[in-house]
C-alpha positions in Angstrom: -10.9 15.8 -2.3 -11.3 13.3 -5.1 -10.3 16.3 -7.1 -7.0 16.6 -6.2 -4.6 19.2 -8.0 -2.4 17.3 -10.3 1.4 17.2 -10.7 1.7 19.8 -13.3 0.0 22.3 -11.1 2.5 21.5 -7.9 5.4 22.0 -10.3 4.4 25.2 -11.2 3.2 26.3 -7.5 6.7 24.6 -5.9 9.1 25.6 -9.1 12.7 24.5 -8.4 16.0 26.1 -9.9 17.6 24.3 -12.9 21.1 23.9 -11.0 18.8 22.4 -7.7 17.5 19.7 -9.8 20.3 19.0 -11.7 22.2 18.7 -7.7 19.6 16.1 -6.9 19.0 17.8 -3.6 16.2 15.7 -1.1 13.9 18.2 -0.7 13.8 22.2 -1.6 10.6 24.5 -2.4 11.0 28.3 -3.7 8.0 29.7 -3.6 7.1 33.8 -3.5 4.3 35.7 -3.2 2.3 33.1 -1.3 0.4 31.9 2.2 -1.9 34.8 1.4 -5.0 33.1 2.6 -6.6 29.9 3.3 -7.1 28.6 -0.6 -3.1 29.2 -0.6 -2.7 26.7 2.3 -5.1 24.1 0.8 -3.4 24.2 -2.6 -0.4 23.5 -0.8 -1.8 21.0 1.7 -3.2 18.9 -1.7 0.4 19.0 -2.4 1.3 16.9 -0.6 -1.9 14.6 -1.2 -0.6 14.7 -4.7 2.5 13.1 -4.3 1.0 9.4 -3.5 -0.8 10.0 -6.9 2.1 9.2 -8.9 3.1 5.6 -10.7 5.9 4.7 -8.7 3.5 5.6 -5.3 0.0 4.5 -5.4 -1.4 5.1 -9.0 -0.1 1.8 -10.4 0.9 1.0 -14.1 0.6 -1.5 -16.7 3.9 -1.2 -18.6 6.0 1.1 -16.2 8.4 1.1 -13.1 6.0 -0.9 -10.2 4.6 0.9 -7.2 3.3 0.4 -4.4 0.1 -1.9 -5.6 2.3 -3.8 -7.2 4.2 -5.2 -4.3 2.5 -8.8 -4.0 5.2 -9.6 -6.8 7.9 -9.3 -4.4 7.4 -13.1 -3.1 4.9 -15.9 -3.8 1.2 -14.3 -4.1 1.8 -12.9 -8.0 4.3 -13.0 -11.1 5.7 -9.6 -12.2 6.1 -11.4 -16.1 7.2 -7.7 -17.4 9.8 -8.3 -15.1 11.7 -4.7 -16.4 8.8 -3.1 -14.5 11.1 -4.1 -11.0 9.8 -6.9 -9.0 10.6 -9.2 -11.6 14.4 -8.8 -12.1 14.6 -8.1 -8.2 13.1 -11.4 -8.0 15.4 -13.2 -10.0 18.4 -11.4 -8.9 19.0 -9.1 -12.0 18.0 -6.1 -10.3 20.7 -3.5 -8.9 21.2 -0.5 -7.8 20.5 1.7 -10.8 17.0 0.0 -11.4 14.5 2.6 -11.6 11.5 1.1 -9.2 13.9 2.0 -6.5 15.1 5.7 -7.9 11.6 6.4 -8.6 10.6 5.4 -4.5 12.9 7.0 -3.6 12.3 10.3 -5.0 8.5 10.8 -5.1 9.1 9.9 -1.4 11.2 12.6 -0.6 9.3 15.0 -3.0 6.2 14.4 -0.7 8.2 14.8 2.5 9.4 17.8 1.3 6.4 19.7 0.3 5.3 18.6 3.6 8.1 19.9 5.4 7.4 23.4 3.5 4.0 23.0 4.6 4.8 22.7 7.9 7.4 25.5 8.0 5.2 28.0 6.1 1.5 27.4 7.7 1.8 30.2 10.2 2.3 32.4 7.7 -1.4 32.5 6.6 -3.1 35.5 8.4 -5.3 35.0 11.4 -8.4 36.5 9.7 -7.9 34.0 6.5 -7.4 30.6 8.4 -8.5 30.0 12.2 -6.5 28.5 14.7 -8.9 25.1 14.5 -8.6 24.4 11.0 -4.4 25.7 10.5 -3.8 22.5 13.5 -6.5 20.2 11.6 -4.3 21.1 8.6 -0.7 20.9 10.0 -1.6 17.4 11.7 -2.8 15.9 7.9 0.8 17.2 6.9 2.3 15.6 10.1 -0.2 12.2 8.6 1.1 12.3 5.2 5.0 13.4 5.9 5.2 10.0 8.5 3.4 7.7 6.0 6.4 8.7 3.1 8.4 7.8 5.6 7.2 4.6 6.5 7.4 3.4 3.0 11.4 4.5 3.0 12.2 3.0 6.4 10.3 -0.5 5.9 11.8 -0.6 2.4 15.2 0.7 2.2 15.7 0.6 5.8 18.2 3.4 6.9 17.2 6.8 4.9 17.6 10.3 5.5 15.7 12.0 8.3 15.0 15.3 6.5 12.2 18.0 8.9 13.2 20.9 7.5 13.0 22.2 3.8 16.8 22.2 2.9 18.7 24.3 0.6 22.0 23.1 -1.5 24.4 24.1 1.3 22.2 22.0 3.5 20.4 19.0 1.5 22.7 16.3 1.6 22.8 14.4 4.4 23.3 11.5 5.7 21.6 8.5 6.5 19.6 7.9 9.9 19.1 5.0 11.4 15.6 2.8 11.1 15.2 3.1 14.7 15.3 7.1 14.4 13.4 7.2 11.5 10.5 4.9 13.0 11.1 7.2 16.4 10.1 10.3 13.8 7.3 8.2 12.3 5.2 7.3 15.3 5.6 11.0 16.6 4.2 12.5 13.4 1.4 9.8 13.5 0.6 10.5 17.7 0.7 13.8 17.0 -1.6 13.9 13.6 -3.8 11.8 15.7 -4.3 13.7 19.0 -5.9 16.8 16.3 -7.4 15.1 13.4 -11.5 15.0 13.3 -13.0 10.9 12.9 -14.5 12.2 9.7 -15.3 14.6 7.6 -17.5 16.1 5.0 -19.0 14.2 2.2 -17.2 16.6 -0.1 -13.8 16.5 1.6 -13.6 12.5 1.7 -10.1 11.3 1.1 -8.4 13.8 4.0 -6.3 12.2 6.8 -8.7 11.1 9.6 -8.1 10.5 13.3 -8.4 6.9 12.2 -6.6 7.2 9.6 -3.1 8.1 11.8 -4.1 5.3 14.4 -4.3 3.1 11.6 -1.1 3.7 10.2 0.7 3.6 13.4 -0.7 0.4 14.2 1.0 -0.8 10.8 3.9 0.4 12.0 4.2 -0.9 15.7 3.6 -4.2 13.9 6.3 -4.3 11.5 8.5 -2.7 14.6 7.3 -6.0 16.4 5.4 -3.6 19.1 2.4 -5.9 19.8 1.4 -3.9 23.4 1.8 -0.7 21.4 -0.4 -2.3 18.4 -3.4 -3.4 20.8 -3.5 0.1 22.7 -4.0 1.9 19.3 -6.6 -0.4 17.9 -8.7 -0.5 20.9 -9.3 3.2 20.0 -10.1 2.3 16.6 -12.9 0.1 17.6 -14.8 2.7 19.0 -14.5 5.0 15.8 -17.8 3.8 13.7 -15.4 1.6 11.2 -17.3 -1.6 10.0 -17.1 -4.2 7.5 -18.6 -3.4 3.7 -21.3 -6.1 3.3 -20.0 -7.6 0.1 -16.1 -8.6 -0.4 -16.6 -8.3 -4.0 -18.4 -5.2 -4.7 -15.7 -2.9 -2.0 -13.0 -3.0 -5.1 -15.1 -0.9 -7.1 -15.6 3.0 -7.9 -18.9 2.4 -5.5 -17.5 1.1 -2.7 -15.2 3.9 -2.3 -17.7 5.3 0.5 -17.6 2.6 2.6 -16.8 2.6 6.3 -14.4 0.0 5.6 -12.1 2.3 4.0 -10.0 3.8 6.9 -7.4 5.3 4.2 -7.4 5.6 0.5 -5.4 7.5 -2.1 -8.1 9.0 -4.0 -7.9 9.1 -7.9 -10.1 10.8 -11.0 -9.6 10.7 -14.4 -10.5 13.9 -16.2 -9.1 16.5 -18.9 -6.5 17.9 -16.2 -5.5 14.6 -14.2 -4.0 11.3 -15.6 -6.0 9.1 -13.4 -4.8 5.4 -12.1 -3.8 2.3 -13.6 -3.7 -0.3 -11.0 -7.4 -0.8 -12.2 -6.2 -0.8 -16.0 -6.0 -3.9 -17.8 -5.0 -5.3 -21.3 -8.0 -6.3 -23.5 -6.5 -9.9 -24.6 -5.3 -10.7 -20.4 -6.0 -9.9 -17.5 -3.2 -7.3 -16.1 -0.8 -9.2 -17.6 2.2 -8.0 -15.8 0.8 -9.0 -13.0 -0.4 -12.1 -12.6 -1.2 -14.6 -9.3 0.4 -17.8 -8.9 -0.7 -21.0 -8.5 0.3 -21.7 -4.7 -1.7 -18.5 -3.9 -4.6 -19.7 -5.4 -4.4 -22.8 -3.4 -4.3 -20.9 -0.5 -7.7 -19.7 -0.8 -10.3 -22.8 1.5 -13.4 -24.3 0.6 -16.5 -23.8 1.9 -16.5 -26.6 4.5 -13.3 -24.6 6.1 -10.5 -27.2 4.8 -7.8 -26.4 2.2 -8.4 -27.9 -1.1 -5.9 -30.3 -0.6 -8.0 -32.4 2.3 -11.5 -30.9 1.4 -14.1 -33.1 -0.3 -15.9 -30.0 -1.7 -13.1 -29.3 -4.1 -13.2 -29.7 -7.6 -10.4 -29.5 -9.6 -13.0 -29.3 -13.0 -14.5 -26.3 -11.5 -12.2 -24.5 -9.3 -14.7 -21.6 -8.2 -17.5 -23.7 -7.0 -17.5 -24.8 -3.0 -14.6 -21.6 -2.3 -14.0 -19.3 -0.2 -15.7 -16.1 -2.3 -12.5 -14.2 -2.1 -11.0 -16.9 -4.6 -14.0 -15.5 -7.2 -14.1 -12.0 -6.5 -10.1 -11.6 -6.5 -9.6 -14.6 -9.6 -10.3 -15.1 -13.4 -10.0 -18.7 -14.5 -9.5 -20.3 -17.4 -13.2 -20.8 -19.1 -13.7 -17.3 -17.4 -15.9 -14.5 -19.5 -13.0 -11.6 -19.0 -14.5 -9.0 -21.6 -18.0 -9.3 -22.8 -16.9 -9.8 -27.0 -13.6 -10.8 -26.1 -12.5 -15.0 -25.8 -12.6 -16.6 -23.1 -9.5 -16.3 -20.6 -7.6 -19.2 -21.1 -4.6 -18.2 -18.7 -1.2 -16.3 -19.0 2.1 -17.6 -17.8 -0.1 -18.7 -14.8 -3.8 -20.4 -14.9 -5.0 -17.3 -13.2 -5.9 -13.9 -14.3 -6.1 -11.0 -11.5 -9.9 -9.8 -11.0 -9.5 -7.2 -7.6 -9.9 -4.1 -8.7 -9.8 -4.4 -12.4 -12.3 -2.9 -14.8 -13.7 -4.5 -17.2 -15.5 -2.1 -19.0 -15.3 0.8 -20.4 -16.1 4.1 -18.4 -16.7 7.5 -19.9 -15.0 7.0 -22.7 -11.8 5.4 -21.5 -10.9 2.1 -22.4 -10.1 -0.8 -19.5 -6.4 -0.1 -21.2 -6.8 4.0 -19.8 -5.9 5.2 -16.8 -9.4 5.1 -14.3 -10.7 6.9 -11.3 -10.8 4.2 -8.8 -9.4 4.7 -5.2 -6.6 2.7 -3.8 -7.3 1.4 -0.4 -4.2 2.0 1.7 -5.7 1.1 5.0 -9.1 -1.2 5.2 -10.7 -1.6 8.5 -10.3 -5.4 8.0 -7.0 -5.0 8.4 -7.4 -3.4 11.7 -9.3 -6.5 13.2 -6.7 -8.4 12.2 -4.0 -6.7 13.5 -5.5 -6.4 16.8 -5.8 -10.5 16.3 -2.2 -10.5 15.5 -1.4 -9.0 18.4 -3.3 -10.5 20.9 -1.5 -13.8 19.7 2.0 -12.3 19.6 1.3 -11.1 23.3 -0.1 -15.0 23.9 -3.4 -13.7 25.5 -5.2 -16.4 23.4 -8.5 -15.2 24.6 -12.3 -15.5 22.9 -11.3 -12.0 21.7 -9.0 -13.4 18.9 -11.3 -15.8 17.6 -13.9 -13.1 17.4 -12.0 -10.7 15.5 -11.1 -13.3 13.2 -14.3 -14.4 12.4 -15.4 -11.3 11.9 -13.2 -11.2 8.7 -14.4 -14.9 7.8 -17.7 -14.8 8.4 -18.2 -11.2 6.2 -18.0 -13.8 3.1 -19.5 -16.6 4.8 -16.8 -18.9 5.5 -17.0 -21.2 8.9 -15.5 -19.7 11.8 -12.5 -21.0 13.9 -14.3 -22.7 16.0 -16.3 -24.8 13.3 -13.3 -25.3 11.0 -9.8 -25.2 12.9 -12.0 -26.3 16.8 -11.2 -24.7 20.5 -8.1 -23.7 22.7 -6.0 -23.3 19.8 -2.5 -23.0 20.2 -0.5 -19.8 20.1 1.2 -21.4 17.2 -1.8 -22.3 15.3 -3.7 -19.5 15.5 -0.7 -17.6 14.3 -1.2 -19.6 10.8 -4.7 -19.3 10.8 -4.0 -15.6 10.6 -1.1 -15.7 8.4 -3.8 -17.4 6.1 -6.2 -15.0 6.9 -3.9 -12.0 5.9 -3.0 -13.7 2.7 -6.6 -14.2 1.2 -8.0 -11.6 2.8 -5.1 -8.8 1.3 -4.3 -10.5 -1.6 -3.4 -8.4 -4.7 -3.2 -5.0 -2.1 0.2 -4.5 -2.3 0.6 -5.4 1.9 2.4 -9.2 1.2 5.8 -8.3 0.9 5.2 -5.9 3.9 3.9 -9.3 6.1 6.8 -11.3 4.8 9.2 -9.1 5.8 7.9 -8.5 9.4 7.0 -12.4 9.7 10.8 -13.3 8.8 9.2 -15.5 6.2 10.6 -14.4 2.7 13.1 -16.7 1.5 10.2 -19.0 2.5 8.1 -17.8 -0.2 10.9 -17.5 -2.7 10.9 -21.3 -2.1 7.2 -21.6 -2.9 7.1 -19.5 -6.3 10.5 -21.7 -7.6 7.8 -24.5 -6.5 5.0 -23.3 -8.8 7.4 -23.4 -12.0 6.5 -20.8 -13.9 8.4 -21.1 -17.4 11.2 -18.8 -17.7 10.9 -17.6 -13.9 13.5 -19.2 -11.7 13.2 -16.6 -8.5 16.6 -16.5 -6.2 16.8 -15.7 -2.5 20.2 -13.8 -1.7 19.6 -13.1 2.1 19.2 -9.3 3.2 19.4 -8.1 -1.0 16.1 -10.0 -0.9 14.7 -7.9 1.6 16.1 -4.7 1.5 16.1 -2.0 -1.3 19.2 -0.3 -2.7 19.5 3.1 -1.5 19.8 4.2 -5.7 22.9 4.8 -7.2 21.8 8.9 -8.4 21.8 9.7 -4.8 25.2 8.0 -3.7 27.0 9.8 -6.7 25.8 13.0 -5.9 26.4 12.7 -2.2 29.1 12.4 -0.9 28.0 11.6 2.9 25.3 9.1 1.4 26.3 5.5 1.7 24.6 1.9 0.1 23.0 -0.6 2.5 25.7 -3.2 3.4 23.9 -6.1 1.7 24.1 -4.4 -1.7 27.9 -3.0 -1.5 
């Protein structure tokens, strides 16, 4: 699976007409002569795989239209300083309808869904004596998996989108939008039915394929943001009892070796060879530290000492020497100024923040390829860390403030070795206050995964954070909050002039 067919080989299997691409249409496949056996149906099932490979998806960049690892620049955890790249100018209200982070979501969104949708359609097709009953279901639920989690980007994102199950042809492919609330409906059927089939695991040589865990996972993501706490707990209680645990060291789990880890519930896997391009949300610049993206001050404040206080009250800080006495997430996820970045290189002496980015970043070079190439490591979508704390979150939502919550949290906390609730925050909390401690425990725990803007969203709390990056006055970077444009993408202006029934969100008309 790590091997996954790359882009140029789905064009060619799913080749398109000149006049359909030209028509923009959301999702068509011509294929002939196929579904012949079962090595047709898992070149087309890594089809769809292959479309969260992409920049604008999962594979990152370094001097391109952001994806999906980039989103911690939309509000307060990190500055986007090549702001052209999207979260920038959407931050400071330059971006628009035609800017192409939104087109590019957009579309590798839909291409996904729709080479799901052919995959769905055309599965049958395979003869009985070339692919059993078992494994055809195993494979039609990982499309099911992969078509509802392009659709949870769209709907949490742009909000309204199509709702497109079928491949489409031009007399058929522009439609309309749907409502969120049918789109989520589609979502949490595709994940409830993906996870009623697919196996807890898998192979060693087939790591990387949808998992049972995997769907409940994702659904549990999604009953959150949809404010479903009841729904949330049912589906990680499940979870619990899958063999998911924590990886021993923070630090060494955003690396190509901790890729295996039974912390990783769901991961876009990447390699870098002679026929794929790789990633490059582990790429870096030799001089800084992933430039582009870079973590503000109020972020790194965020992040406790040792003792379990915020720097702010804590006697342990030290201003002089800002890793010592932390939290070991500031370390593992930070470069400093006096920081070794690249053995031969100068010291980091800071960007347009004191702070450099450390998570998954190489720093060396690997076969051959320079930290500036594109890499092979994965991108965690879903880590099981984040399933404890969901369950916290929702236990607290639901105001059953039992020893349950404080247990899941400190299973998070104590992983790196920081005090538990109980020894830093005390007993019989308030609904209220451990609803921060877990806001804080999301923030440092996820920081730098792409997930904040997500949590902002859901938690009502983004002009909030616009408020806190003006604070940390970052020269030439004056971020401003315009309501619901804040919040919601631009459906992109390609789509509304080619279709007619397609209309732009009301806060952007």
């Amino acid at each position: 699976m790590k091997k996954l067919i790359t882009l140029l080989s789905i064009v060619g299997l799913f080749s398109c007409s000149k006049e359909f691409l030209d028509k923009r249409n959301l999702s068509q496949i011509v294929v002939t002569e196929f579904w012949k056996d079962s090595a047709d149906a898992m070149f087309a099932l890594n089809g769809i795989y292959d479309a969260l490979q992409p920049t604008q998806m999962y594979g990152g960049c370094l001097n391109a239209n952001a994806g999906l690892p980039m989103y911690d620049n939309f509000g307060d955890n990190c500055y986007n300083s090549y702001k052209y790249e999207g979260p920038g100018n959407y931050m400071i209200a330059l971006a628009n309808a035609t800017t192409g982070m939104f087109q590019n979501l957009w579309a590798q969104s839909y291409a996904g869904i729709g080479r799901a949708n052919y995959f769905i359609e055309n599965i049958d097709k395979v003869p009985a004596t070339e692919l059993t009953d078992a494994t055809k279901k195993q494979m039609l639920a990982q499309a099911y998996f992969l078509r509802a989690s392009f659709y949870m980007n769209l709907a949490i994102y742009f909000q309204d989108v199509p709702l497109v199950l079928s491949v489409q042809n031009l007399n058929t492919g522009y439609l309309p939008k749907n409502t969120y609330a049918e789109v989520s409906a589609q979502i949490e059927k595709d994940f409830l039915a993906a996870a009623s089939v697919l196996p807890n695991a898998y192979p060693a040589a087939q790591l990387g394929y949808a998992t049972n865990g995997a769907a409940l996972g994702m659904l549990a993501r999604l009953y959150m943001y949809n404010k479903e706490y009841q729904k949330a707990l049912d589906v990680t209680t499940q979870l619990l009892t899958l063999g998911y645990t924590l990886n021993a060291s923070y630090a060494n789990l955003f690396v190509p070796a901790g890729e295996t880890s039974t912390e990783i519930v769901f991961a876009v896997r990447f390699v870098n060879n002679s026929l794929q391009g790789g990633e490059t949300f582990s790429s870096t610049f030799v001089t800084l530290p992933k430039v582009n993206q870079q973590p503000m001050p109020n972020l790194a404040r965020e992040y406790y000492c040792t003792d379990g206080k915020p720097i702010t009250t804590s006697p342990l800080y030290n201003p002089a020497n800002q890793k010592a006495n932390r939290d070991p997430r500031f370390a593992a996820s930070f470069y400093v100024v006096g920081d070794t970045y690249i053995a031969g290189q100068p010291v980091y002496q800071g960007g347009a923040t004191p702070y450099g980015q450390r998570k998954y970043l190489r720093t060396t070079s690997v076969s051959g390829i320079a930290v500036s190439g594109a890499g092979s490591q994965d991108f965690y979508v879903l880590r099981y860390a984040d399933v404890l704390l969901m369950r916290a979150e929702a236990l607290i939502e639901l105001n059953q403030l039992t020893p349950e919550v404080y247990t899941l949290i400190n299973r998070v906390r104590q992983r790196v070795n920081m005090r538990t609730i109980e020894a830093a925050e005390g007993t019989n909390l308030s609904q209220d206050a451990l609803r921060q401690i877990l806001r804080h425990e999301r923030r440092v725990e996820f920081a730098m995964e792409g997930l904040r803007f997500y949590d902002l969203k859901r938690w009502g709390l983004v002009e909030d954070a616009f408020k806190r990056a003006i604070a940390d006055n970052i020269p030439g970077y004056v971020p401003v909050f315009q309501g619901l444009k804040s919040e919601i993408f631009p459906v992109p202006q390609t789509e509304i002039d080619v279709n007619n029934k397609m209309v732009q969100h009301p806060a952007w008309r």
